[in-house]
MMTF fields as JSON, N, C-alpha, C and O atoms, coordinates in Angstrom:
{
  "mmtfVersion": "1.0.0",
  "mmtfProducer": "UNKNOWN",
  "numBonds": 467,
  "numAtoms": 468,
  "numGroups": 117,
  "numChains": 1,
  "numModels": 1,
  "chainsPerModel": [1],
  "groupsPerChain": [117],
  "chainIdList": ["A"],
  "bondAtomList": [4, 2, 8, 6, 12, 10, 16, 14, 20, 18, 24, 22, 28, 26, 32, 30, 36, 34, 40, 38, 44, 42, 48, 46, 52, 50, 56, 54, 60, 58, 64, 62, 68, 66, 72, 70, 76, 74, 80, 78, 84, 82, 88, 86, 92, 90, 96, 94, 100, 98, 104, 102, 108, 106, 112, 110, 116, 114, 120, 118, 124, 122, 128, 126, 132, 130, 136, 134, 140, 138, 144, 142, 148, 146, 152, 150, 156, 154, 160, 158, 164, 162, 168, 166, 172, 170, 176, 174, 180, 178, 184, 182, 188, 186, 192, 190, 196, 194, 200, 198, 204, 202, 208, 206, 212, 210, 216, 214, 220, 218, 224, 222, 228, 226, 232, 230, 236, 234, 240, 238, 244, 242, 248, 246, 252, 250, 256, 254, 260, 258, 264, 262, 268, 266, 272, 270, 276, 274, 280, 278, 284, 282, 288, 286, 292, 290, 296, 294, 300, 298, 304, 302, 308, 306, 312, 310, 316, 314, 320, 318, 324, 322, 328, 326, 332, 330, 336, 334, 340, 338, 344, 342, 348, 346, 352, 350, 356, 354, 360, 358, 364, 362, 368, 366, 372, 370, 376, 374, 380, 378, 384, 382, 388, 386, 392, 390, 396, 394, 400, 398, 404, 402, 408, 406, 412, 410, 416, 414, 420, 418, 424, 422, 428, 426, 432, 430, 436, 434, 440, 438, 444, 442, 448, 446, 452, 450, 456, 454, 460, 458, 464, 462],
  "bondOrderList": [1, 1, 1, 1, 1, 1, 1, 1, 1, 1, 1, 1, 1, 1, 1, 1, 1, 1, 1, 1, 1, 1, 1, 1, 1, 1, 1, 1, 1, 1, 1, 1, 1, 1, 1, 1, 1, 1, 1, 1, 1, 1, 1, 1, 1, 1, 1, 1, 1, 1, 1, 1, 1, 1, 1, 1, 1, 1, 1, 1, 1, 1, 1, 1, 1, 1, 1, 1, 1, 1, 1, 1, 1, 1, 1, 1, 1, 1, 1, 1, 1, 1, 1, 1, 1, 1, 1, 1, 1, 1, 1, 1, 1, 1, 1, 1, 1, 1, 1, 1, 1, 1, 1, 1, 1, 1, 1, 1, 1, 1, 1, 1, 1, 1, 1, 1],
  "groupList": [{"groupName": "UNK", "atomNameList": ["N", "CA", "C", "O"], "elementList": ["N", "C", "C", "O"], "formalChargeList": [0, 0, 0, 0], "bondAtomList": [1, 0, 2, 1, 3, 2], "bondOrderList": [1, 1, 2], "singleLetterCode": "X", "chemCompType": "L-PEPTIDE LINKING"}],
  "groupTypeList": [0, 0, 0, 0, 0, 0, 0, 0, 0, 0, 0, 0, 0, 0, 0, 0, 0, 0, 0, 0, 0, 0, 0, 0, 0, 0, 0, 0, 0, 0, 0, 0, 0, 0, 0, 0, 0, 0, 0, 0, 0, 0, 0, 0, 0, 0, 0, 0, 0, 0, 0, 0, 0, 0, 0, 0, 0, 0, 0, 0, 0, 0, 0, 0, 0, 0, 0, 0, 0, 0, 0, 0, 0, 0, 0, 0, 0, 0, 0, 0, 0, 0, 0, 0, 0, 0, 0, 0, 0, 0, 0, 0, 0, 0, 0, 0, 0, 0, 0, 0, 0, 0, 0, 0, 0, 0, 0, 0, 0, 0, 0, 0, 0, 0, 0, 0, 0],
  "groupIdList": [1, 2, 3, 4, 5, 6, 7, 8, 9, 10, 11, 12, 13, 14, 15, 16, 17, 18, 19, 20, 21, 22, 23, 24, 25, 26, 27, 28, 29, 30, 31, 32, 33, 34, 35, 36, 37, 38, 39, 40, 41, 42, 43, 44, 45, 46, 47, 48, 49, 50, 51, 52, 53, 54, 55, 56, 57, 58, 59, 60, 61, 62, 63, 64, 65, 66, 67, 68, 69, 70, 71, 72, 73, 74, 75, 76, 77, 78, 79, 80, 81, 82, 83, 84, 85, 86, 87, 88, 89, 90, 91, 92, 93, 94, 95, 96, 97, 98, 99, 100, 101, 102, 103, 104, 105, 106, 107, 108, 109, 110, 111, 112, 113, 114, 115, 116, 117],
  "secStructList": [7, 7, 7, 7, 2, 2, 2, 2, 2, 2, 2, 2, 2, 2, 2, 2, 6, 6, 4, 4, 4, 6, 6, 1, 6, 6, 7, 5, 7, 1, 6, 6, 6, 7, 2, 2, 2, 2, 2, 6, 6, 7, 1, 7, 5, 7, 7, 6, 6, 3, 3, 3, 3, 3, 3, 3, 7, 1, 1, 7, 7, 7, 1, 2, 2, 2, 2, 6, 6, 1, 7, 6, 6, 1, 3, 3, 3, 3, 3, 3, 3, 3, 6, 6, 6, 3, 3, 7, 7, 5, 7, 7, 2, 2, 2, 2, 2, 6, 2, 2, 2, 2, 2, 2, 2, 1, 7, 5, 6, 6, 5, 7, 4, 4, 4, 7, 7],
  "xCoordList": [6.692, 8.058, 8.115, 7.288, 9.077, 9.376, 9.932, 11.098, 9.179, 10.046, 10.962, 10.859, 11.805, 12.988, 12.306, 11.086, 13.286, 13.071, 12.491, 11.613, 13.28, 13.659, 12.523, 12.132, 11.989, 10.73, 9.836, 9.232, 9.478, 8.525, 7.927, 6.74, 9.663, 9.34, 8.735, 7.629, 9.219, 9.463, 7.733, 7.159, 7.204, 5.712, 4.501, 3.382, 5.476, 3.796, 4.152, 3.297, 5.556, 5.808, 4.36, 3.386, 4.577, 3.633, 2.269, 1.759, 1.602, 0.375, 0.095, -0.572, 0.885, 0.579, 0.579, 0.46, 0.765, 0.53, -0.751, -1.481, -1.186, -2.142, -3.377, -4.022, -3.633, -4.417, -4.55, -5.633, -3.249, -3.493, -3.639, -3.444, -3.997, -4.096, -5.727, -5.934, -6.644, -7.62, -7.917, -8.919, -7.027, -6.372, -5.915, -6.226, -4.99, -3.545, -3.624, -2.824, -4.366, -3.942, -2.435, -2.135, -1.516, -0.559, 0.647, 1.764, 0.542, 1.044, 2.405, 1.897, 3.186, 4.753, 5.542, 5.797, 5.894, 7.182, 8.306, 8.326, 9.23, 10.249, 11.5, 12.474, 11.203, 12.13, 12.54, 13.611, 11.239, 10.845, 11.34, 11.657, 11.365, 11.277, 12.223, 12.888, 12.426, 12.827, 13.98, 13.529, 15.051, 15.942, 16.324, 16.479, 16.441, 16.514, 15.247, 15.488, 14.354, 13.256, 13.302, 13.204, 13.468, 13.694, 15.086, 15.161, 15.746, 17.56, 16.93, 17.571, 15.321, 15.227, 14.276, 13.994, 13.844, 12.705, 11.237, 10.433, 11.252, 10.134, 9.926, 10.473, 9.02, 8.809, 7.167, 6.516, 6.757, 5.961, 5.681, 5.021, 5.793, 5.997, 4.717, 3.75, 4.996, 3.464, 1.882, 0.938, 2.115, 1.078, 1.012, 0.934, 1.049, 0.78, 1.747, 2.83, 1.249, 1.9, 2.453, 3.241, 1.987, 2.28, 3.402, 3.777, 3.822, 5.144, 5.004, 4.765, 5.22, 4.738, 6.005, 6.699, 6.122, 7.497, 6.612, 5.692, 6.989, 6.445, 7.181, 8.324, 6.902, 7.474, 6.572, 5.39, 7.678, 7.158, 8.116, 9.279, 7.715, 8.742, 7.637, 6.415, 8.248, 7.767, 8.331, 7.597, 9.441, 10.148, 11.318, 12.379, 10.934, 12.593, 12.707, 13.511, 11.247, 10.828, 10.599, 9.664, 11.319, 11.392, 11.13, 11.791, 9.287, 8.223, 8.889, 8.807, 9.403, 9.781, 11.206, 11.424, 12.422, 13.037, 12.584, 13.474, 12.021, 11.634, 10.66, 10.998, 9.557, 9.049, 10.263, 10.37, 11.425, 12.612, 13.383, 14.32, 13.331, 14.206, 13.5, 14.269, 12.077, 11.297, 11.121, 10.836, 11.218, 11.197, 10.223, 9.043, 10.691, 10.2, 8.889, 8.245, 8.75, 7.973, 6.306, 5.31, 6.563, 5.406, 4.283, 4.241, 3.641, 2.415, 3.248, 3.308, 3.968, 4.287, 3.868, 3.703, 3.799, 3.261, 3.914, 4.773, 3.886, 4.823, 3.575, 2.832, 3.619, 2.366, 2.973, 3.157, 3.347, 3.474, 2.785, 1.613, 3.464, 2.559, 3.588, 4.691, 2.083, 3.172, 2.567, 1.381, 2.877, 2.64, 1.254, 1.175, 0.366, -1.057, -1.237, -0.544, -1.571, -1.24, -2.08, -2.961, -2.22, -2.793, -1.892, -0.735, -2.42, -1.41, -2.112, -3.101, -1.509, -1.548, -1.042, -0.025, -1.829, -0.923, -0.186, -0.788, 0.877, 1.533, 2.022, 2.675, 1.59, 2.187, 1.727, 0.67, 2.781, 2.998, 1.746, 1.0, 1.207, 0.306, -0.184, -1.27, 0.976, 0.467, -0.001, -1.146, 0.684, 0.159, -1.379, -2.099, -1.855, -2.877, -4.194, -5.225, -3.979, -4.319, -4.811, -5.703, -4.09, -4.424, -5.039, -5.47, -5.1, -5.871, -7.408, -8.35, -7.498, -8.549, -9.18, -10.411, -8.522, -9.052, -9.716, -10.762, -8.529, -9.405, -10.148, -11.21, -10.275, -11.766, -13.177, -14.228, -12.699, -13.828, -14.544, -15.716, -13.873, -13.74, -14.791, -15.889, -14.277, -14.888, -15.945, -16.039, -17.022, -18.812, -18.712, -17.879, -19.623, -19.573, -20.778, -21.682, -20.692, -22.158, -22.637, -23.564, -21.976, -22.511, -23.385, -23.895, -23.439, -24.274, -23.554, -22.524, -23.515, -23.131, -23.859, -24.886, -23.072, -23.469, -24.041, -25.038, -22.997, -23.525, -24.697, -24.892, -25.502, -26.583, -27.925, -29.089, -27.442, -28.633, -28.992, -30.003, -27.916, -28.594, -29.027, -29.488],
  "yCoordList": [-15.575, -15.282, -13.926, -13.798, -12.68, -11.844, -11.596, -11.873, -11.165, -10.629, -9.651, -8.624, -10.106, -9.048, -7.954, -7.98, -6.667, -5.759, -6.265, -5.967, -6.942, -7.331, -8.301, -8.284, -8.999, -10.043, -9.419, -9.546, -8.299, -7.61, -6.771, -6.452, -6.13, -5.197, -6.519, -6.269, -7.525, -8.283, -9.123, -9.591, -9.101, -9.493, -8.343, -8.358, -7.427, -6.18, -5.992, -5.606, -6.372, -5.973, -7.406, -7.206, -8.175, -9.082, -8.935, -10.038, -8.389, -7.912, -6.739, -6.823, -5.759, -4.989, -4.78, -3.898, -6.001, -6.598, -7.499, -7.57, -8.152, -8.563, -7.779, -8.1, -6.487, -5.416, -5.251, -5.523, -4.666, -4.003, -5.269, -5.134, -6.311, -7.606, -7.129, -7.233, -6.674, -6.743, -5.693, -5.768, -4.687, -3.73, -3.753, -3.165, -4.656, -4.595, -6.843, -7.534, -7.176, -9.081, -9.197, -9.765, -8.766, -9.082, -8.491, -8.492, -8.024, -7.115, -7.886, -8.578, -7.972, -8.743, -8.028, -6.826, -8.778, -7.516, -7.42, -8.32, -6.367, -5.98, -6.744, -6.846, -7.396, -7.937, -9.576, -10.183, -9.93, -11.157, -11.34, -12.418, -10.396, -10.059, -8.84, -9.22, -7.827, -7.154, -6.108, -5.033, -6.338, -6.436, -4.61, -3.817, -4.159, -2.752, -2.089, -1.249, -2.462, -1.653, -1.491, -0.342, -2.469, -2.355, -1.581, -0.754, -1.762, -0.443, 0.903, 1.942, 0.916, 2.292, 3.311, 4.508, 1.908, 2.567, 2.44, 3.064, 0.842, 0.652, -0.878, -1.916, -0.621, -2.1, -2.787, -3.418, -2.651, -3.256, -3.376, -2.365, -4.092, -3.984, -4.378, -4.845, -4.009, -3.868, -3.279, -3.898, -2.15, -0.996, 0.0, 1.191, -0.588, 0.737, 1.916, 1.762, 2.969, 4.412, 4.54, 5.446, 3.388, 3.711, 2.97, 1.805, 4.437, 3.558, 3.514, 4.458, 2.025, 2.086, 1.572, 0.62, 2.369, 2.089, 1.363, 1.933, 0.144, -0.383, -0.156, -0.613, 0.333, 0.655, 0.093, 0.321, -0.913, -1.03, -0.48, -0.857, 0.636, 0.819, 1.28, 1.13, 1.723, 2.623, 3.878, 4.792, 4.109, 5.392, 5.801, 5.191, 7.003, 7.272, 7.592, 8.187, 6.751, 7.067, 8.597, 9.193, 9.094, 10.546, 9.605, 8.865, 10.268, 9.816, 11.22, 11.37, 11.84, 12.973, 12.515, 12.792, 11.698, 11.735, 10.178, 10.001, 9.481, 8.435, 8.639, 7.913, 9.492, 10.037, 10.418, 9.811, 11.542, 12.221, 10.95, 11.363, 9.829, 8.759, 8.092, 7.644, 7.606, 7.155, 7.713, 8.907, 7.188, 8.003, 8.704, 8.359, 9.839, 10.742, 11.03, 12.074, 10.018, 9.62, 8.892, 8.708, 8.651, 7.644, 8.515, 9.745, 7.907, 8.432, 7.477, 6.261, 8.278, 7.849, 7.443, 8.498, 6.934, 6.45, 6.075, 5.285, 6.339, 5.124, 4.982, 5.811, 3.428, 3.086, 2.302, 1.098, 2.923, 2.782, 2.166, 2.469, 1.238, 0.464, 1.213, 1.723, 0.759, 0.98, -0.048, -0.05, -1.134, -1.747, -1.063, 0.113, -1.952, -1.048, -0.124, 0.542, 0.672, 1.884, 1.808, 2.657, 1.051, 0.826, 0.91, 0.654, 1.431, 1.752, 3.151, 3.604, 3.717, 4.639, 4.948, 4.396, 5.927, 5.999, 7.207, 8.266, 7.264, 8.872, 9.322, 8.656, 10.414, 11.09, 12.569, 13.144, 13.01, 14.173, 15.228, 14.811, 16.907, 17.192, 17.872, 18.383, 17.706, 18.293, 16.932, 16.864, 15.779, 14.594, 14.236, 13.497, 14.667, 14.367, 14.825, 14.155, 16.434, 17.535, 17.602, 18.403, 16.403, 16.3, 15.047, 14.777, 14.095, 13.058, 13.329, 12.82, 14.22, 14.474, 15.341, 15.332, 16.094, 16.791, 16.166, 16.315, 15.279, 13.888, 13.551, 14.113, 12.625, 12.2, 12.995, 12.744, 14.487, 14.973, 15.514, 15.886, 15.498, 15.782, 14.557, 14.72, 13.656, 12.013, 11.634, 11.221, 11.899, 11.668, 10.116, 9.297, 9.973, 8.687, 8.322, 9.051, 7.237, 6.246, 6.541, 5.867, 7.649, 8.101, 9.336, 9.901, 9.572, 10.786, 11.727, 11.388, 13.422, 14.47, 15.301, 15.97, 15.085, 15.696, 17.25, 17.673, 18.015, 19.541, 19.811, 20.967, 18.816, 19.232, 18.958, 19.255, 18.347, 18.189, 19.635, 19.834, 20.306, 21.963, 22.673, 23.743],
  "zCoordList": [-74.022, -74.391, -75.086, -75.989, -74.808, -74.911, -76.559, -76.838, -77.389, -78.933, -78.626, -77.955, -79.185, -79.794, -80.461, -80.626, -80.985, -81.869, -83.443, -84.253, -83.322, -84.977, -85.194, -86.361, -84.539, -84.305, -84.611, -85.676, -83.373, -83.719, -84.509, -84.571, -85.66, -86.728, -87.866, -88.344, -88.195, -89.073, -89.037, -90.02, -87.566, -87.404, -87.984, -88.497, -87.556, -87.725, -89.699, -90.495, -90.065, -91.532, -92.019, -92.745, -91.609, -92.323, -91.578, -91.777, -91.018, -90.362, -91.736, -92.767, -91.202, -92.49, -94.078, -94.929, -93.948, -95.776, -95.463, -96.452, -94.44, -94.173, -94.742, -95.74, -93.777, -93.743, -95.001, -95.521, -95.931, -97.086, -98.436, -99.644, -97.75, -99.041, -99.759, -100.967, -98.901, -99.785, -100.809, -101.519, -100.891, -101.717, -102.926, -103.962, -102.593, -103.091, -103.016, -102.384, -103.545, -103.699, -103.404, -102.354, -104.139, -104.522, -103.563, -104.081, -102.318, -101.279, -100.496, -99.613, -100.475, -99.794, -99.186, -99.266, -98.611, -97.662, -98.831, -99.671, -98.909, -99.564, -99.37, -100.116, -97.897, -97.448, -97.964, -97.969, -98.354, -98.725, -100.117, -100.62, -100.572, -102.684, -103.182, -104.146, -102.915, -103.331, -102.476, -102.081, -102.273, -101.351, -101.577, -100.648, -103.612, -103.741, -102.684, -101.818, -102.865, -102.226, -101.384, -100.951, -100.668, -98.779, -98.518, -97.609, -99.018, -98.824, -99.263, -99.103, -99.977, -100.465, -99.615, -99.675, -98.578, -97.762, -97.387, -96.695, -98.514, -98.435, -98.043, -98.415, -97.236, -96.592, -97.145, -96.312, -98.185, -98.68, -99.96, -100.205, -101.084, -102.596, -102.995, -102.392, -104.422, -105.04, -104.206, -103.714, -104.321, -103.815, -104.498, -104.196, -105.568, -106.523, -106.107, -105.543, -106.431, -105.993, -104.829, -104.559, -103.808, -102.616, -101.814, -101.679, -101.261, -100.265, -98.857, -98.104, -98.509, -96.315, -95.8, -96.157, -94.947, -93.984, -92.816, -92.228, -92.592, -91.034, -89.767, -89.808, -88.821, -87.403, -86.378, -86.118, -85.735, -84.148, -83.56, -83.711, -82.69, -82.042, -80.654, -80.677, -79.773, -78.541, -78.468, -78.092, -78.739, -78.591, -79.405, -79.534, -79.968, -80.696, -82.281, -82.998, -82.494, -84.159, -84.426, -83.893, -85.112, -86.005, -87.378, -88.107, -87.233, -88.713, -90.057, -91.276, -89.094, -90.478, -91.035, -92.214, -90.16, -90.776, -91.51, -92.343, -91.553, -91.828, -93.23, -94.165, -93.467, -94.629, -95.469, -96.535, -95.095, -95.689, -96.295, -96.979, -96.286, -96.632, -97.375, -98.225, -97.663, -98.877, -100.103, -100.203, -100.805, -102.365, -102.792, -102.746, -103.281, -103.637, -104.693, -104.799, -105.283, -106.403, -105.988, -106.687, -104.712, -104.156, -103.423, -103.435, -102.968, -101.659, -100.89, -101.072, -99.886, -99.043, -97.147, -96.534, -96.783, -95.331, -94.577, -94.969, -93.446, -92.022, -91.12, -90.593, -91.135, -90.399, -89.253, -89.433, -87.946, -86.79, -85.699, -85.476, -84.921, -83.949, -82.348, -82.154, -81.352, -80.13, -79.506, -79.837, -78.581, -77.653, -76.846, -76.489, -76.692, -75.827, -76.455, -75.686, -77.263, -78.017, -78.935, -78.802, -79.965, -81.449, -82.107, -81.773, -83.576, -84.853, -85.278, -84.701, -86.28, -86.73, -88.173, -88.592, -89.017, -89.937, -90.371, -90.194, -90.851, -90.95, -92.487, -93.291, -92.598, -93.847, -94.356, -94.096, -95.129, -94.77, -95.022, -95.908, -94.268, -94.691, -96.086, -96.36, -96.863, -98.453, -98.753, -99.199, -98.593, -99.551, -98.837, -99.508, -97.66, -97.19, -97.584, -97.639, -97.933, -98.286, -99.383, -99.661, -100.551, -101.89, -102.19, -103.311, -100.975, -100.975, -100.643, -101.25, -99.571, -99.659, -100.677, -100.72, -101.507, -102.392, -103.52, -104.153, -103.527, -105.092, -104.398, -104.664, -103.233, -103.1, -103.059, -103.648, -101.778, -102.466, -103.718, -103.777, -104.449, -106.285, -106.89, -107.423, -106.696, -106.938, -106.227, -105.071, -107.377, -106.582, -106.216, -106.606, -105.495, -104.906, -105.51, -105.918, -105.519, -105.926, -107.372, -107.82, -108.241, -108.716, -108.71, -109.678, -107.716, -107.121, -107.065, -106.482, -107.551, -107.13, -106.177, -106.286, -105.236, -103.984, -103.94, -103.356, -104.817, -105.118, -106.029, -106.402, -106.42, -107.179, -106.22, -106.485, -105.107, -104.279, -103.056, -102.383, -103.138, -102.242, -102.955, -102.557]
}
């Protein structure tokens, strides 16, 4: 049997709280709990800093105007599905830019990498 739109946004919204549960324990759709949040753009609550817009779509999604509508205050994301396709995740390239910068900043294991050349 064939999902609707609305089926299918409302399935991958709870898939992707799935994913991000071992993160985030406490991870819910907006839709479920927090009705301001979801009118604000965000389709997943309690994530810390972070804001995820869920999209199934196949065609038609503008991820920029979709970033442009989440609040401003967050690390923001739109994590997009397509039919046969996979998923993906999107956000913008300064906030990416500075993600990778903290991590590479942040020795791992304990180990600083630059004292070993």
């Amino acid at each position: 049997m064939a999902l609707n739109a609305k089926q299918k946004g409302n399935r991958w919204e709870l898939l992707c709280a799935h994913f991000l549960r071992p993160i985030w324990p406490q991870v819910v759709t907006a839709r479920s709990t927090d009705r301001a949040a979801d009118a604000a753009g965000m389709d997943l609550v309690k994530t810390g800093n972070w804001a995820f817009q869920c999209k199934h779509v196949e065609r038609g999604l503008d991820v920029f105007k979709t970033l442009e509508a989440m609040p401003k205050t967050t690390i923001n994301v739109v994590l997009w599905k397509r039919n046969r396709k996979g998923a993906v995740a999107v956000l913008e390239m300064q906030t990416m830019l500075e993600l990778i910068s903290q991590l590479e900043r942040t020795p791992t294991n304990g180990c600083d990498e630059s004292k070993d050349a």
